[in-house]
N, C-alpha and C positions, 0 to 999 in steps of 0.2 A: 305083745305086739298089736296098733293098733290098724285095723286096716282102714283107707279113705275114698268115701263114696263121694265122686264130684257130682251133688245134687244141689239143687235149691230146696231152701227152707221152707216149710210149713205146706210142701205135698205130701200128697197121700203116701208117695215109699220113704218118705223121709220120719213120716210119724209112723211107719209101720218099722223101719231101723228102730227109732226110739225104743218101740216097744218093749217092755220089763229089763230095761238098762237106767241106772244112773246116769243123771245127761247132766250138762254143767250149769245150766240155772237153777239146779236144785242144790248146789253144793255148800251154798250158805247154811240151809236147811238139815243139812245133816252135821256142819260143821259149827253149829251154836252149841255153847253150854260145853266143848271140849275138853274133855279131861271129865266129863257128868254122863251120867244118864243121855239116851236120846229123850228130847220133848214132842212132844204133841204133835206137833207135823212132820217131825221125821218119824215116826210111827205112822200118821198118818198116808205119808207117803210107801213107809213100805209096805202096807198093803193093797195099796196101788200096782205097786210093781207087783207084787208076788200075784194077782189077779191080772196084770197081763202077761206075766210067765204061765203063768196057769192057759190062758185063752189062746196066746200069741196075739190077739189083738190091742190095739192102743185104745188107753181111754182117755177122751178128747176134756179139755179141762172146762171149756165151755165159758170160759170168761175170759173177757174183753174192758175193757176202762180207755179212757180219753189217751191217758201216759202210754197205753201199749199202743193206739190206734196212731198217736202221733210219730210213735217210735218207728213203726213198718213204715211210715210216708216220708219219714223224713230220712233215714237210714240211708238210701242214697244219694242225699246232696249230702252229707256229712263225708260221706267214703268219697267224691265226686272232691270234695276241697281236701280232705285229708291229701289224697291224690298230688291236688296241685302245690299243696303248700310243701309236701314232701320229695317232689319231682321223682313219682313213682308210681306205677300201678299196681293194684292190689286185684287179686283173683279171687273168684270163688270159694266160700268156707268150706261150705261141702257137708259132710259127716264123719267124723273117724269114731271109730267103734272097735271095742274089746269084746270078750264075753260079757261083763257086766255094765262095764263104762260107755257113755257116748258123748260125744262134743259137738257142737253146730258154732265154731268161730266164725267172725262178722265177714272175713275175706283172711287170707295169707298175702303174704309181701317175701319175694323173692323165696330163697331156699330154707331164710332164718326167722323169718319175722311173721308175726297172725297179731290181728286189731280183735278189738270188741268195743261197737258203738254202744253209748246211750244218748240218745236224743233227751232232755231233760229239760223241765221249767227252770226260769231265770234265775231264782234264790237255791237250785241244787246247783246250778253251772257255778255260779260266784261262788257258792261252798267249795268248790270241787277245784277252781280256781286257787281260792285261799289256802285249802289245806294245799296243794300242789303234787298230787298223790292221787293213787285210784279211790274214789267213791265207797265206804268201807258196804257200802250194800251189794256194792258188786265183788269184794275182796276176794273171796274165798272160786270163786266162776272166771277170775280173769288166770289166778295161779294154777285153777286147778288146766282152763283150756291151754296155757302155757306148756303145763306138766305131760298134758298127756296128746298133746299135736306135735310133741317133738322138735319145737320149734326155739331156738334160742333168746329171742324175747317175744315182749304184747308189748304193746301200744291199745293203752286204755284212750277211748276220745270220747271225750264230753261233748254235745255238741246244744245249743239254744240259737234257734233261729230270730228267738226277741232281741238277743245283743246285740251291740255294733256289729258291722260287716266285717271286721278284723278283731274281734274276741268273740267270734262264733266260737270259734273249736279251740277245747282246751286237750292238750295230748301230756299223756304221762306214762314213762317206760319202763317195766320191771324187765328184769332179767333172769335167769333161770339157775344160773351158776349165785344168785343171791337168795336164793329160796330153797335153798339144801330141807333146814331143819321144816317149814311149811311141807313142803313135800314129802316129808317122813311122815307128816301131821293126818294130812290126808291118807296115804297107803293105810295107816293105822284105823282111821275112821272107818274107810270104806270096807278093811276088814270085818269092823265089829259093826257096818251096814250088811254087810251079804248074811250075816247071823242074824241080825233082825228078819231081813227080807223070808230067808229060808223058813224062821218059826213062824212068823206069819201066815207061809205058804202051807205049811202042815194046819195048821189049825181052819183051814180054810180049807184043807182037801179031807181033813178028818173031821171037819165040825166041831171041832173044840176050842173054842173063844174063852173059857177061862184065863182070868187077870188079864185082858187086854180090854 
């Protein structure tokens, strides 16, 4: 059961929820190489987590790029036309949180529906465009905030403030009753995550870092 904190993103009780939980922009991250081994950042990442299960504290990632900086500014004109062109208003994402899991989607829509913006340069929008389908970098983050907000569909929005004023926003909708075997994909992952996360956590409370 997941419970939902109506907060805004990227405050201090929002990154202290975070703390030592899988949250869903990580989910691509654990979800590469499927059916293999974790790689490199998903090791990397779980002993991240298991150091702020270890502290309770959150450890801040400390990077910024041009793409994130444009993302937070433009994020609300895109929800602002999503809005209009949809003739509906969209609420607050919030937080929903398990023991392990956590989610921060872009706003909810009505009882059934949660978005996830990306603001994007002009040659991902026309990509994202063309294929006519979510962005396969966000694949695994739109299923999983789908999966675990309870909600019957997402609406992925692409959004390029360079395009025409009417091919700004590109919108594409997965369903949840289509993603049966994906979401078998992930519970499975996330199981053979919390057994990473946990070895890491011994090895870090015992001092023992062999083969890692």
């Amino acid at each position: 059961m997941f419970k939902f904190h109506d907060i805004q993103q990227n405050t201090d009780e929002w990154n202290l929820l975070r703390a030592g939980k899988l949250t869903g922009s990580k989910f691509g991250t654990i979800m590469a190489n499927y059916g293999k081994p974790f790689g490199e950042p998903a090791k990397k990442y779980a002993v991240n987590i298991a150091i702020e299960q270890i502290t309770g504290n959150p450890i801040p990632s400390g990077y910024s790029n041009a793409h994130m900086e444009r993302g937070h500014e433009q994020e609300p004109i895109a929800r602002d036309l999503y809005e209009q062109e949809n003739f509906t208003d969209v609420s607050n994402g919030g937080f929903f949180e398990s023991d392990f899991v956590g989610m921060s989607p872009d706003g909810l829509v009505d009882d059934d529906g949660v978005i996830e913006i990306k603001s994007v340069i002009p040659s991902v929008h026309y990509a994202n465009i063309k294929r006519g389908s979510v962005d396969p970098a966000y694949k695994w983050q739109c299923i999983g905030n789908l999966k675990f907000c309870g909600r019957d569909w997402l609406d992925f929005i692409s959004f390029c403030a360079d395009f025409p004023v009417d091919k700004q926003l590109f919108v594409h909708r997965i369903r949840k009753k289509d993603l049966v075997s994906e979401f078998d994909m992930i519970d499975n992952r996330i199981d053979q995550f919390k057994i990473l996360v946990d070895e890491s956590k011994q090895k870090i409370l015992n001092g023992n870092y062999d083969n890692y």
